[in-house]
N, C-alpha and C positions, 0 to 999 in steps of 0.2 A: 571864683564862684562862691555865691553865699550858700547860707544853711542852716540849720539847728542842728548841733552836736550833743551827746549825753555823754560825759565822761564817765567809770565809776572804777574806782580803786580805793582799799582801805588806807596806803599811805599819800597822808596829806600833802607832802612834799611834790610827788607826781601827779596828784591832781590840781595845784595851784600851777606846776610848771606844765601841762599841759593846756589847763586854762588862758595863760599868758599868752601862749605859741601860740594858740588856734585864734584866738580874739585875736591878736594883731593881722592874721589872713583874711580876717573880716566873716569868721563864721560867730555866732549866735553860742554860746556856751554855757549848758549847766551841767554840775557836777550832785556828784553821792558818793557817799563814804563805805556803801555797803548795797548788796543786793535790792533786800527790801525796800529803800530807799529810793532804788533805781525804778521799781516795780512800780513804785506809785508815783511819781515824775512822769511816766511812761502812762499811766492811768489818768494822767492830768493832762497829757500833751503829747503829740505828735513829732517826730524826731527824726530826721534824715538819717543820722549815724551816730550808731552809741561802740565808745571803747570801751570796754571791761577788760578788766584784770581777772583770770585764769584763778588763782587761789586765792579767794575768799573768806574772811568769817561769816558765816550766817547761811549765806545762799554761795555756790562756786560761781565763776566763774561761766562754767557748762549749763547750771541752773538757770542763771541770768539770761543765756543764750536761747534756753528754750521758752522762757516767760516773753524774753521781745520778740521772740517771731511770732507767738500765741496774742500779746496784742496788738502788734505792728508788723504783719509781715511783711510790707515794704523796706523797711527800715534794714537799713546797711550794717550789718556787725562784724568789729572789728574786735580781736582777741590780743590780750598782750601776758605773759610770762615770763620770771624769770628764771625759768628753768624749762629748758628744751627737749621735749619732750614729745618724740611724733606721737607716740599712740595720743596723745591729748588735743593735736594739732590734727591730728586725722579727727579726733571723735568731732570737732564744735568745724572741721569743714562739713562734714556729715548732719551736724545740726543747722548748718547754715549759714556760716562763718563765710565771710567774705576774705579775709585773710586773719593774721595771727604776726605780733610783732615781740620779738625777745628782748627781754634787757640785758644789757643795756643799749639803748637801739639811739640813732642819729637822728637830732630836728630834720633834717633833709628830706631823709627817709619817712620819718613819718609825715609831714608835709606831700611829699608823694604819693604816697599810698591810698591818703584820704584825698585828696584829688581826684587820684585814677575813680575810686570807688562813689566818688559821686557824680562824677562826669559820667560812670555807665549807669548809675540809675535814674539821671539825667534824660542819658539816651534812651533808655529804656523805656521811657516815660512817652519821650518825646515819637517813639519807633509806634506806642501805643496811640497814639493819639494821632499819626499819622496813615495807620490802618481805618481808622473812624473816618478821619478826610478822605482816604480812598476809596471805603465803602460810598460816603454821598455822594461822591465826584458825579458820577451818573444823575443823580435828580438834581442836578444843582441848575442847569439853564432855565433860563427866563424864557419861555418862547411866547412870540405875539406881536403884533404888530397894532391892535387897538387901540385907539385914541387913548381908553381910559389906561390901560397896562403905560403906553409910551409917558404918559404922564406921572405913571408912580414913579418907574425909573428915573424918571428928571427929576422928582423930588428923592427919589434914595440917595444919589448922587450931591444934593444943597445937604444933607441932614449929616452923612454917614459921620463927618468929622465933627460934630457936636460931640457932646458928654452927656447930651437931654436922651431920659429915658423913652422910648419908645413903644405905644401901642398900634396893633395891627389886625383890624377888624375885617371880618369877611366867614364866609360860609368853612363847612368841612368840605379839603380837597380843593381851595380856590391857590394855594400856594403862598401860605403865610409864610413857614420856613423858608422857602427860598426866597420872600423881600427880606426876611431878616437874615440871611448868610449874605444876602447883597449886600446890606447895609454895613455889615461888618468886614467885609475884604474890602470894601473900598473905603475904610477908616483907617487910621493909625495903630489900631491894634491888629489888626491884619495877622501879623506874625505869632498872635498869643491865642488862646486856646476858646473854639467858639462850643459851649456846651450849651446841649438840648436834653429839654425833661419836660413830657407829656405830663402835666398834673393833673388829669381826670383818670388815669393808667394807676395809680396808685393810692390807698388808702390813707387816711390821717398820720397814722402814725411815720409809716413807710418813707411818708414823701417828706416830713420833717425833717426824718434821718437822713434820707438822701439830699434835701439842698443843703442842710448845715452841718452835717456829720455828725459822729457817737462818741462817746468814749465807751472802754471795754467794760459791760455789767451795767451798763445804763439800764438796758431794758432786756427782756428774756429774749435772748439770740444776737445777743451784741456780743460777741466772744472776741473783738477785739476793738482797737480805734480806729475809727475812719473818718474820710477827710469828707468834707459834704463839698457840692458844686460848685458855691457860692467861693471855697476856698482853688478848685479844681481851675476857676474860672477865672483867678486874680489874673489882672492887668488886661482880660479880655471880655467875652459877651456870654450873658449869661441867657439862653431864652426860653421863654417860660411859658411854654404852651398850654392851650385853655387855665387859663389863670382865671378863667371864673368860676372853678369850681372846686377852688382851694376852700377850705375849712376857715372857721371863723379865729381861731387859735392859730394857724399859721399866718393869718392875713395881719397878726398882729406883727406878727416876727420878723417877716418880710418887709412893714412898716419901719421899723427901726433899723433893720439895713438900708434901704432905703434915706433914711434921714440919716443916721448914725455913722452909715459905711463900716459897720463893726456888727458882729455877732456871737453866742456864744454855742458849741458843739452842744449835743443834747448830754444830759449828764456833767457839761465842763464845767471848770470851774472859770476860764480866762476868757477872757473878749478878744478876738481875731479881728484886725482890719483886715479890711479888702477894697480893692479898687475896680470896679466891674461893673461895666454897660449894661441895663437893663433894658430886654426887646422883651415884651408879651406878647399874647395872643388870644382869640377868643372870637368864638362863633355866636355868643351871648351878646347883650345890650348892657355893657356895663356899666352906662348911664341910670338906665331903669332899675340895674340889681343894685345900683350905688342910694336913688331914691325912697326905695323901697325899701332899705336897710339888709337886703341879702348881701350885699358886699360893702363892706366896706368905705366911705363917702373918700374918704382922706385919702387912703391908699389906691382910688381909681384917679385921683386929681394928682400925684406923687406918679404914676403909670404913663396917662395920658398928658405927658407933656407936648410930644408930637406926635399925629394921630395916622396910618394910614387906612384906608377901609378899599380890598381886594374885592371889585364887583363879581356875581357868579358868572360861571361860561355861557350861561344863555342870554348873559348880557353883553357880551362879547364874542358871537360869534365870527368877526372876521377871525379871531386866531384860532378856530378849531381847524382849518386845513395845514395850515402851519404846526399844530401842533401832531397832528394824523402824520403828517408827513415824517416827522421828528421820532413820531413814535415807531413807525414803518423801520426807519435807519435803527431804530435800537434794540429794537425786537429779530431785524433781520441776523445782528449779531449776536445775540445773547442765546438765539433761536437757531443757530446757524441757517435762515433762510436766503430766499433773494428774490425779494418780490419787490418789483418795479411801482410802484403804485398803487392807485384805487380807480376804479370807475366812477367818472360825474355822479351815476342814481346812486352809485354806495356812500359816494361822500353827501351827497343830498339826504341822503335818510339818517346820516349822521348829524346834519346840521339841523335836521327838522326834532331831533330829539332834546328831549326838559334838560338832561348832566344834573341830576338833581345832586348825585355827588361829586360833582364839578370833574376836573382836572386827571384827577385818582381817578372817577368813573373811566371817564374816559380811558385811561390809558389799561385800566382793565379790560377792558370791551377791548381793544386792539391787540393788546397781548393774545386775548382769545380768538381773533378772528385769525392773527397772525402763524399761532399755534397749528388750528385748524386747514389753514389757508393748502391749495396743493398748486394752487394757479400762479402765473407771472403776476397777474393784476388781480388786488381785490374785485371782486362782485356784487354788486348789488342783493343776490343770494348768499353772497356768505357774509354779508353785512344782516342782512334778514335775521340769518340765523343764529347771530349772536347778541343781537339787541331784542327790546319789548318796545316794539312798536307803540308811543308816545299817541295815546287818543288825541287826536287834535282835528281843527278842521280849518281849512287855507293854510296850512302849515304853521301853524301857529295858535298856540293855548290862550285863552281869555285871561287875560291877567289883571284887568281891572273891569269893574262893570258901571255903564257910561251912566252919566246923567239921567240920559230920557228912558233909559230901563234897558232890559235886556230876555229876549224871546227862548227860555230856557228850553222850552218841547221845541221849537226848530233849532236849535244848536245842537241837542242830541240827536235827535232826528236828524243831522247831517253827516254829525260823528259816525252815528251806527251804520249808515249808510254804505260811507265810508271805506268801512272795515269789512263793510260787505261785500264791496270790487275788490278789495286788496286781498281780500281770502281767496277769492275767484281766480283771481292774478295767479296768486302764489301757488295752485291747487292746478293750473293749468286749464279751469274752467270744469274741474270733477269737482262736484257738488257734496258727495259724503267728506273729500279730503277737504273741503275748504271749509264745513262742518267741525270737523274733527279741528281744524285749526282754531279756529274759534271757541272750542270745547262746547257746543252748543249739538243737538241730538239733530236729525235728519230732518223732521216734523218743523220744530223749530226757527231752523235756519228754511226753509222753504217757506214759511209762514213771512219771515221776515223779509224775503226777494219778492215776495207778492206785497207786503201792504208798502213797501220803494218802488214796486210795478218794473223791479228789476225782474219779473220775469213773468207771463203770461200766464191768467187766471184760467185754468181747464172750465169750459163751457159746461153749463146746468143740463138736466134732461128737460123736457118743454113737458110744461103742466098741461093737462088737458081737461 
């Protein structure tokens, strides 16, 4: 198992014979002669496991022990002495000590030790990162059967094992993330770590710190060193949602990973390689932000090397039953419910509606019906009552308007129409409730049944 080790002892003798041992195991090795030393090494660079030596000049041993947890709490520390001493062995487990080795101690031995102790922070890592997979596991299906969906999949599947970085265009809520977690289980890196980070979620500064990491004292509330994404992500997929609304100063930065595969922490002093797939994302045109000079020209041609573009749910709506259905099963469990289905007119007035927040609406709106729900089968009424009925007219919104024109007073005039049976429906054919549904006063909504001749004009007195 590799690693970066920090040695630090004042005698030079155990620090070169340490140096030797560890480098031949194939770990990464720098040494210090003294605390201070150790301190800023540590300030410069990120470190799996540092040995210190217990009695010190300068700073102890115990000192040392509380500066690397203050700027690396990750970081494994390993205590050595040549004098045995539990109270001392107790204090720096107390500060955080992973273990504690005396002299004069066995190659074997320590060889072991430092194994065990990276192998569980290893684990550790790896225990964390597999609670993150288990929280998605749930939003991870692809559901749909529409031409355009069966078609992405058949290109996720030509692309996943390329190394070209990847953009993925479509609305909020159409399921970017999940073509890009597709894309990435069915690659060769599969087994390494797929990290996601929202960049309209986080301000300038914030979100630099987070893809590239800090060092401790960079900036006010860096109180230690952190490792950024871009590092979190090596050997797997980095995705980088709404990417169009990165700052003009990170678009640079990300450039040069990009080209370079190298970066430096903010505050660092050293250049990090990394080797890591890059999936964007964006509800933007970042063709037009690239022309325009909002984004970037270089860094959108560097992005879109393969492109895919997720059409919204109202352009797909054969997969809204499939998805309802999907959603039914998952909310049954989460909800402890058991509701066998939906009725035809519930899922029709599902289908006849915009999803202007695609997918996510969706499954909000079902979660609440499902919540709500006391029936075996959903209702058309309790589909009612948790959606906003979609003004439209023949089931469907005008979405472009034709050549030869378009009769705006009889389109609405059909719409309000409309709305005016469906309130009647819904009201039972009581007039104040179907009023009130509408939000419209008594006068009003009566005024409006008369000039549709939805309902008989009361006879005049005769003039004489």
């Amino acid at each position: 198992m590799s690693g970066k080790i920090l040695v630090i002892d004042d005698e030079k003798s155990m620090r070169e014979f340490l140096e030797i041992v560890l480098s031949k195991e194939g770990y990464s090795v720098s040494v210090a002669s003294d605390g201070e030393k150790a301190v800023q090494l540590l300030e410069e660079d990120i470190f799996d496991l540092v040995i210190s030596d217990i009695r010190m000049p300068k700073m102890s041993g115990i000192e040392v022990l509380k500066a690397v947890k203050k700027v690396s709490p990750e970081t494994v520390v390993i205590m050595v002495t040549a004098f045995a001493s539990t109270e001392t062995a107790i204090e720096a487990m107390k500060e955080g000590a992973y273990n504690y080795l005396i002299k004069p101690f066995k190659v074997d031995e320590v060889k072991i030790i430092i194994k065990n102790a990276l192998e569980k922070q290893h684990l550790r890592k790896e225990n964390s990162k597999l609670r993150q997979e288990l929280k998605a596991l749930s939003s991870r299906q692809i559901i749909g059967k529409s031409e355009s969906l069966l078609n992405i999949l058949g290109m996720v599947g030509k692309v996943a094992d390329t190394a070209s970085n990847i953009l993925v265009t479509g609305e909020s809520g159409t399921g970017k993330e999940l073509i890009a977690r597709a894309i990435h289980e069915q690659s060769s890196r599969r087994e390494m770590p797929f990290v996601t980070i929202n960049c309209s979620a986080l301000p300038e500064n914030l979100l630099e710190s987070e893809l590239f990491g800090h060092m401790k004292g960079s900036f006010t509330g860096a109180i230690s060193n952190k490792e950024g994404l871009f590092e979190v992500a090596d050997g797997g997929t980095l995705f980088l949602d709404e990417i169009g609304d990165i700052a003009p100063a990170i678009q640079v930065k990300l450039l040069r990973v990009l080209q370079e595969r190298e970066f430096r922490r903010v505050g660092g002093l050293k250049d990090i390689k990394v080797d890591v797939r890059i999936i964007a994302a964006t509800n933007k045109d970042l063709r037009k932000a690239a022309s325009d000079g909002s984004f970037r020209e270089d860094l959108y041609y560097r992005l879109d090397v393969i492109s895919f573009y997720i059409p919204p749910l109202r352009e797909r709506k054969s997969d809204i039953p499939l998805l309802v259905n999907y959603f039914i099963e998952k909310f049954n469990q989460l909800l402890r419910k058991n509701i066998e289905g939906i009725e035809k007119d519930g899922l029709d007035l599902l289908l006849d509606q915009e999803w202007k927040g695609n997918i996510r609406e969706l499954e909000n709106v079902m979660e609440r019906i499902i919540s709500l729900s006391e029936n075996a089968t959903i209702s058309r009424k309790e589909v009612l009552s948790c959606i906003r009925p979609v003004p439209s007219r023949n089931g469907s919104m005008v979405q472009e308007i034709p050549p030869e024109g378009f009769d705006l007073e009889a389109y609405i005039a059909g719409i309000e129409k409309d709305l005016l049976l469906k309130a009647l429906e819904m009201s039972g054919g009581v007039k104040t409730e179907a009023a009130r549904i509408l939000h419209l006063n008594f006068r009003s909504f009566r005024y409006r049944l008369l000039k549709y001749q939805l309902e008989k004009q009361p006879s005049s007195p005769e003039l004489n």
